[in-house]
C-alpha positions as CSV (number, residue, x, y, z in Angstrom):
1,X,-26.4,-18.7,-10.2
2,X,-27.7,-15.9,-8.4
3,X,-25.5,-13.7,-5.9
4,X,-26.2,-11.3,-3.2
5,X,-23.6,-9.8,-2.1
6,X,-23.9,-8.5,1.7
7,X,-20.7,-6.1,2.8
8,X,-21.3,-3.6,0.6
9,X,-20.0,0.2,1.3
10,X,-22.0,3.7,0.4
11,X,-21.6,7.2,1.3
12,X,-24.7,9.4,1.2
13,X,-23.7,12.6,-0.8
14,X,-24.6,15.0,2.1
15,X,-22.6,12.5,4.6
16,X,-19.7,12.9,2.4
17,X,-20.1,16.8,2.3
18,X,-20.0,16.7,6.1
19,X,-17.0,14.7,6.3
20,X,-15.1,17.0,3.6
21,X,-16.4,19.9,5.9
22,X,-15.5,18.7,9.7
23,X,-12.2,20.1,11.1
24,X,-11.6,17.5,13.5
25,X,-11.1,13.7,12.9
26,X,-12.8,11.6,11.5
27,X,-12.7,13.7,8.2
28,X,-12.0,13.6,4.4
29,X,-10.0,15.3,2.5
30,X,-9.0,16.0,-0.9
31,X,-5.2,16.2,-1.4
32,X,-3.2,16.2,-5.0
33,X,-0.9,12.9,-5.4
34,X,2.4,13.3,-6.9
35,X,1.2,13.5,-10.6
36,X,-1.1,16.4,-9.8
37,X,-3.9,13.9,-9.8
38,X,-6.9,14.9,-7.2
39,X,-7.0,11.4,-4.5
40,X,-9.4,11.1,-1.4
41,X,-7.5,11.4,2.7
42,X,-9.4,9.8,5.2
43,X,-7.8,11.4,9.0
44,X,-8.8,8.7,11.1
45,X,-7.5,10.2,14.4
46,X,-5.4,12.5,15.9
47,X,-2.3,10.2,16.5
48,X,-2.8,8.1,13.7
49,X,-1.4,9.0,9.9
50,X,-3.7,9.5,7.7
51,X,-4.8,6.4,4.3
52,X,-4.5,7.5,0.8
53,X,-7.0,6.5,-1.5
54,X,-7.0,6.2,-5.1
55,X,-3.3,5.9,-6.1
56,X,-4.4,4.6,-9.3
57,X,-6.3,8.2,-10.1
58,X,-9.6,6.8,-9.0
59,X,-11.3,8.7,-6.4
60,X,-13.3,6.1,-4.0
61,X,-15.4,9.0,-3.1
62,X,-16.9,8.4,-6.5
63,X,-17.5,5.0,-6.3
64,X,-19.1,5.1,-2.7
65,X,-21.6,7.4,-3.5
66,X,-22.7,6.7,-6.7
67,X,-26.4,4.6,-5.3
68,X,-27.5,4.5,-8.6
69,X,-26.5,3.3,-12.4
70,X,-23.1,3.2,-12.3
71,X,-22.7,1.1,-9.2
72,X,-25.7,-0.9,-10.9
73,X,-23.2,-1.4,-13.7
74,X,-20.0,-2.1,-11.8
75,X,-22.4,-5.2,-10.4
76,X,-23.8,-6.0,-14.0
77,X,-20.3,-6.7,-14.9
78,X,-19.4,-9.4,-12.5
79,X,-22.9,-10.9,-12.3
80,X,-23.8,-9.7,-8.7
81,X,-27.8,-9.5,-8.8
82,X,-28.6,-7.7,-5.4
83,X,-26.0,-5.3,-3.1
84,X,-26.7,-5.0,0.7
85,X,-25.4,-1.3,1.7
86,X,-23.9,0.0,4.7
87,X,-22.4,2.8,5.5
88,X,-18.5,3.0,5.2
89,X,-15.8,3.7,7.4
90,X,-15.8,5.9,9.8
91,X,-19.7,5.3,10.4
92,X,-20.9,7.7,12.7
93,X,-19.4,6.8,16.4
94,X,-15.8,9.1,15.9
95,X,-18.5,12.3,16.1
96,X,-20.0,13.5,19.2
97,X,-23.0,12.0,20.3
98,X,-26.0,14.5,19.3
99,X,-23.9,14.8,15.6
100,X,-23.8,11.0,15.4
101,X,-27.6,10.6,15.6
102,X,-28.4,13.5,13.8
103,X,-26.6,11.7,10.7
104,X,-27.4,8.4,11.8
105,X,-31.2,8.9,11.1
106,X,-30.3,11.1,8.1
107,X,-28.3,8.6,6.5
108,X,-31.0,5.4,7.3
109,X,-33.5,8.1,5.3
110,X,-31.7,8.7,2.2
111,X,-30.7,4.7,2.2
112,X,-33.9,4.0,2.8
113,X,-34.8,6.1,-0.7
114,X,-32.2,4.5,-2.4
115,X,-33.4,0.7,-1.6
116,X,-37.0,2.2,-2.7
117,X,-35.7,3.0,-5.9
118,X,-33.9,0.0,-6.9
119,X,-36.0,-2.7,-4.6
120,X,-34.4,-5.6,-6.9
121,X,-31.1,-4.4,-6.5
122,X,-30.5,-2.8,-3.4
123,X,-31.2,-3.6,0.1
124,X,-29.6,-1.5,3.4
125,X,-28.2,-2.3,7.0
126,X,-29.1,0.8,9.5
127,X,-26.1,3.3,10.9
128,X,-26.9,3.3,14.4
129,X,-25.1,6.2,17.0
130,X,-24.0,3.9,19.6
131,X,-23.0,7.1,21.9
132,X,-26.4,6.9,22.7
133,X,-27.5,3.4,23.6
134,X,-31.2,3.7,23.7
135,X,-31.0,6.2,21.3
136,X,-29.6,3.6,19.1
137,X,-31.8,1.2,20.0
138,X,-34.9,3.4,19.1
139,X,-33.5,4.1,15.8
140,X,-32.5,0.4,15.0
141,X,-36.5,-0.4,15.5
142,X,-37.4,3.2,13.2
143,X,-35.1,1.9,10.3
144,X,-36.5,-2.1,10.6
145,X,-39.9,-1.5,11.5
146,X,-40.7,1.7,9.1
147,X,-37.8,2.5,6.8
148,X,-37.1,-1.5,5.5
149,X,-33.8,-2.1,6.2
150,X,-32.4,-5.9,7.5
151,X,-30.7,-5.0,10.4
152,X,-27.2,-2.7,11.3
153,X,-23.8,-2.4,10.8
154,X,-21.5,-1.1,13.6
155,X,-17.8,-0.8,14.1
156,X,-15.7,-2.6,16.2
157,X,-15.8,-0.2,18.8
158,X,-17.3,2.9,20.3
159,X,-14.4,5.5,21.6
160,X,-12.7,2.6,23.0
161,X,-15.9,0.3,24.3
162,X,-17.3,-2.8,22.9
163,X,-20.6,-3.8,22.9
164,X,-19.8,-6.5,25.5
165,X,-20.1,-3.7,27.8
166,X,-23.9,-4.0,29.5
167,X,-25.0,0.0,28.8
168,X,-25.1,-2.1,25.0
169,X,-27.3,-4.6,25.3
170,X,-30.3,-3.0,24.8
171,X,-29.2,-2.7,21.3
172,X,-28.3,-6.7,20.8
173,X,-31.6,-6.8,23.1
174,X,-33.2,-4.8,20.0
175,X,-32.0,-6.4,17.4
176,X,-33.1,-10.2,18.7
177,X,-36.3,-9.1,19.2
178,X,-36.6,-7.4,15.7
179,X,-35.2,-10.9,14.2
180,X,-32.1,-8.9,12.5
181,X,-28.2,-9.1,12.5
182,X,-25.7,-6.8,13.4
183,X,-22.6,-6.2,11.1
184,X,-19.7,-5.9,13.0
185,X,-17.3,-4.2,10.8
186,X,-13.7,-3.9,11.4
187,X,-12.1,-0.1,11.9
188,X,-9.0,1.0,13.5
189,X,-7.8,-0.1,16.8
190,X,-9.1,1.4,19.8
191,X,-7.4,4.6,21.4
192,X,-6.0,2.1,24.2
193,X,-4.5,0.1,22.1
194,X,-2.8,2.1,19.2
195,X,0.5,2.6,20.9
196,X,1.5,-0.9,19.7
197,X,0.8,-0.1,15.9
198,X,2.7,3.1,15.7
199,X,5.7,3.1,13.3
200,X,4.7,0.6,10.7
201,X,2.7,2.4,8.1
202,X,-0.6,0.2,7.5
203,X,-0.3,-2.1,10.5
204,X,-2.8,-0.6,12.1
205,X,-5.6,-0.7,8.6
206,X,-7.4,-3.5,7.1
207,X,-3.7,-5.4,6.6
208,X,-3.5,-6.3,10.1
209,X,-5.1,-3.9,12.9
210,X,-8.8,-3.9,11.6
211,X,-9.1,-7.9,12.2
212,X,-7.7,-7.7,15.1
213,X,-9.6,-5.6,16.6
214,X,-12.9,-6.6,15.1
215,X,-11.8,-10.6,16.7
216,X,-11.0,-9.5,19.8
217,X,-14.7,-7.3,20.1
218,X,-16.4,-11.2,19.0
219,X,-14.4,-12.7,21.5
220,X,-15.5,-10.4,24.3
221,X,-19.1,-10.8,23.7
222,X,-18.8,-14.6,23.8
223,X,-17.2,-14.3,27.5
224,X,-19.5,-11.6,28.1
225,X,-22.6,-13.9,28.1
226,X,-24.4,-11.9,25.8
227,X,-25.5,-14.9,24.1
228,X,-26.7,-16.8,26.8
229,X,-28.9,-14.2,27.5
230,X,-30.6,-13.1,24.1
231,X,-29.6,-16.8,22.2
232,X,-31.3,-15.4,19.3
233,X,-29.0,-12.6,18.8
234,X,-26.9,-13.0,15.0
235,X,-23.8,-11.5,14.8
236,X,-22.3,-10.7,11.9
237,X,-18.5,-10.7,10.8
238,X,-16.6,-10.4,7.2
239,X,-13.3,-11.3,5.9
240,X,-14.1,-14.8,6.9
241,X,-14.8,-14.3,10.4
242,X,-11.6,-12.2,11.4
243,X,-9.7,-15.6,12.1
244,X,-12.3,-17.1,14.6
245,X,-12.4,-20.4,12.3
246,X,-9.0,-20.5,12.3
247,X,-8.6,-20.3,16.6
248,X,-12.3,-22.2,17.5
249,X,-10.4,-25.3,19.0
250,X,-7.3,-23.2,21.2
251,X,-10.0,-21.2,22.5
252,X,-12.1,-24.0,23.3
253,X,-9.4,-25.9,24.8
254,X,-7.8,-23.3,26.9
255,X,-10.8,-21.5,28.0
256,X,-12.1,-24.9,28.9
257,X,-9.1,-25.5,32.0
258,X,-10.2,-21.9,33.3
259,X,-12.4,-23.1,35.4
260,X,-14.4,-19.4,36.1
261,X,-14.8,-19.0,32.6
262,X,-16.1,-22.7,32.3
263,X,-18.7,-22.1,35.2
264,X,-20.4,-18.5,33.4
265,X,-20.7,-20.3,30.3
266,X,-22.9,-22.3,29.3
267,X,-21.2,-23.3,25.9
268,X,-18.2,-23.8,24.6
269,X,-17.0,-20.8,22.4
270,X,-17.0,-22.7,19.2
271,X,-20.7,-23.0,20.4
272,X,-21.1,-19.7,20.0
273,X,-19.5,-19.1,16.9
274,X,-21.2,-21.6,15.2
275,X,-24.9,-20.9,16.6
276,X,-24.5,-16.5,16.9
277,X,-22.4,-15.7,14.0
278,X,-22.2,-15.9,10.4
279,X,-19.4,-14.8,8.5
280,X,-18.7,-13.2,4.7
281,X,-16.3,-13.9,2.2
282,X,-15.8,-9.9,1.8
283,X,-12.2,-8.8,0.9
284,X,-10.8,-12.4,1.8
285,X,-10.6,-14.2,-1.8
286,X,-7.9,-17.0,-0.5
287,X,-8.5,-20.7,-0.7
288,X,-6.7,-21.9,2.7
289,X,-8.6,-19.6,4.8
290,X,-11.8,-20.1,3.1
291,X,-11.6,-23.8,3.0
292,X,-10.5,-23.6,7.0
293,X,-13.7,-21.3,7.6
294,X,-15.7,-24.0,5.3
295,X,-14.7,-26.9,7.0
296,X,-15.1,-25.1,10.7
297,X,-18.4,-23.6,10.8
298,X,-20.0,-25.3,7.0
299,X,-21.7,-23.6,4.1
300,X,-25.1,-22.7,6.4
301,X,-22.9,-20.2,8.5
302,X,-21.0,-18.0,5.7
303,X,-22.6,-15.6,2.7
304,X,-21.3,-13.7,0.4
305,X,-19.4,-10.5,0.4
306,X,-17.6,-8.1,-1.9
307,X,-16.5,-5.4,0.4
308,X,-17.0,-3.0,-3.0
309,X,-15.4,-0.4,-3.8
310,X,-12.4,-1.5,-1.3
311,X,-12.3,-4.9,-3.0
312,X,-13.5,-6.0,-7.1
313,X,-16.6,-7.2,-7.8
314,X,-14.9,-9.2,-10.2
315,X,-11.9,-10.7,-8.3
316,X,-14.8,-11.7,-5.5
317,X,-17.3,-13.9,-8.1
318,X,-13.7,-15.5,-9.7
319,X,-13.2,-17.0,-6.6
320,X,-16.2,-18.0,-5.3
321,X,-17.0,-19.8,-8.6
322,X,-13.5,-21.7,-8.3
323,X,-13.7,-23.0,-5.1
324,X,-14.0,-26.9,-5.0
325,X,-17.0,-26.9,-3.0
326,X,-20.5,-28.6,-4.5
327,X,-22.5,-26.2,-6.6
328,X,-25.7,-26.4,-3.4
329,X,-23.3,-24.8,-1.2
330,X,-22.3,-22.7,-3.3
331,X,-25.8,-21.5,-3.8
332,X,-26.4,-21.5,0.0
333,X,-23.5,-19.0,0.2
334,X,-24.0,-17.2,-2.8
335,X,-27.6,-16.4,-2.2
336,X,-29.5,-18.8,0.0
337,X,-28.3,-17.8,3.0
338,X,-28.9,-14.2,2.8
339,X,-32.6,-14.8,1.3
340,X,-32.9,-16.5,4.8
341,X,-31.2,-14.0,6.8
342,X,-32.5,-11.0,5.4
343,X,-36.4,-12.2,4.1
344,X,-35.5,-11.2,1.0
């Protein structure tokens, strides 16, 4: 059975070089562990600790920017046939705005070459400097329209904003016209918001903080009306949809006996969900919650997803293969879907 897999993180190797270099936050760092052994420090702000990678000797510097045979590999192993690449964590929105679309156009080039290379293999969502709206906007039409790539990925929020906020939409206006998705990919909570996470090492990463926050930017762009007004706009979300499955009916029956949130809307939110989003199994290889997301929004509405190197390419194809759904939608979710999505 063939498998594309669609949440898929790289670093360019002059991105990573910047990151290393940058004095500020966001920034990388290469620190010695306790047995001397050399491990990867992302600083993800100033009044947030920073995450340890690679306590197992591994450096996931390595992993994300290797573009090329040994990523290749890591896929031949596990059966994966074609990767989808982002860029990872932090993106490009924690640097100030002319930096961020200086690398954002940089790193859409040098993907760009990569996906050229290995056309069979690899194929790239855009880095987009949301800082800059139009900017943005202009670029996401430069990496569709001449560089190849199927849409963008963005984190869940811009110093503090969400793309609910109207200065946005000519972005999501952008991207419905081009007939591409955006990847809304979780990162960690916004400045407002951090207070609450402080004093519980990880609660504020991709254990608990990173859904949140990525659900509650979905959330706003349903009320927001987004949808109503560009209806061919597809959002994407991983990890199974950051627990919108799981809350469609609360949210449909409480919104519903608001009655100035029932007169904006022209849908319910489930609506929504079901007709603006797709989700991906990335980093969430758990039957409940993927028989809940299943059963919720069917096999048309989720793809398939590693979340590589953060997750194993392995651990992901196990599971898939093993869940008791029928082998069609397992193909619509293995590959189907993203031929669709994508025109690959």
């Amino acid at each position: 059975m063939k498998r594309i897999a669609i949440e898929e993180h790289c670093y360019t190797k002059e991105y990573l070089s910047y990151m290393y270099s940058r004095k500020e936050c966001p920034r990388w760092e290469i620190v010695e562990d306790e047995k001397h052994r050399k491990i990867d420090r992302w600083w993800r702000a100033p009044s947030l600790p920073p995450i340890d990678f690679g306590p197992d000797g591994t450096r996931i510097t390595d992993k994300l920017t290797d573009l090329g045979e040994g990523r290749l590999r890591e896929m031949d192993k596990a059966g994966i046939d074609m990767a989808v690449l982002s860029l990872g964590n932090p993106g490009v929105d924690g640097f100030e705005a002319a930096d961020g679309t200086i690398w954002a156009k940089k790193t859409n080039d040098q993907l760009a070459e990569v996906v050229k290379r290995y056309p069979k293999r690899f194929a790239g969502l855009a880095t987009l400097a949301l800082a800059d709206p139009q900017g943005a906007a202009n670029e996401l039409k430069r990496a569709v329209t001449e560089l190849g790539l199927k849409g963008a990925l963005t984190f869940s929020h811009v110093h503090g904003e969400y793309l609910d906020d109207r200065k946005y939409w000519i972005v999501l206006e952008t991207a419905e016209k081009l007939g591409v998705p955006i990847y809304i990919h979780p990162t960690f909570p916004s400045p407002d918001m951090l207070k609450p996470y402080s004093g519980y090492s990880g609660l504020s990463t991709s254990a608990w903080g990173f859904a949140a926050e990525a659900g509650l930017h979905a959330v706003r762009l349903i009320l927001s009306g987004v949808f109503d007004e560009y209806p061919g706009l597809t959002i994407i979300l991983g990890h199974l949809g950051e627990a919108l499955p799981f809350w469609m009916w609360r949210m449909d029956n409480r919104l519903n006996r608001l009655s100035s949130l029932k007169k904006k809307h022209k849908r319910k939110p489930s609506d929504y969900i079901k007709d603006n989003f797709l989700v991906t199994t990335s980093g969430m290889f758990w039957e409940p919650p993927f028989l809940c997301t299943y059963l919720g929004l069917g096999a048309d509405n989720i793809l398939f997803a590693v979340d590589y190197p953060h997750e194993s390419n392995e651990v992901a194809v196990q599971f898939m293969d093993s869940v008791p759904i029928c082998d069609g939608d397992k193909e619509k979710i293995y590959h189907l879907n993203a031929e669709k999505l994508f025109s690959l």
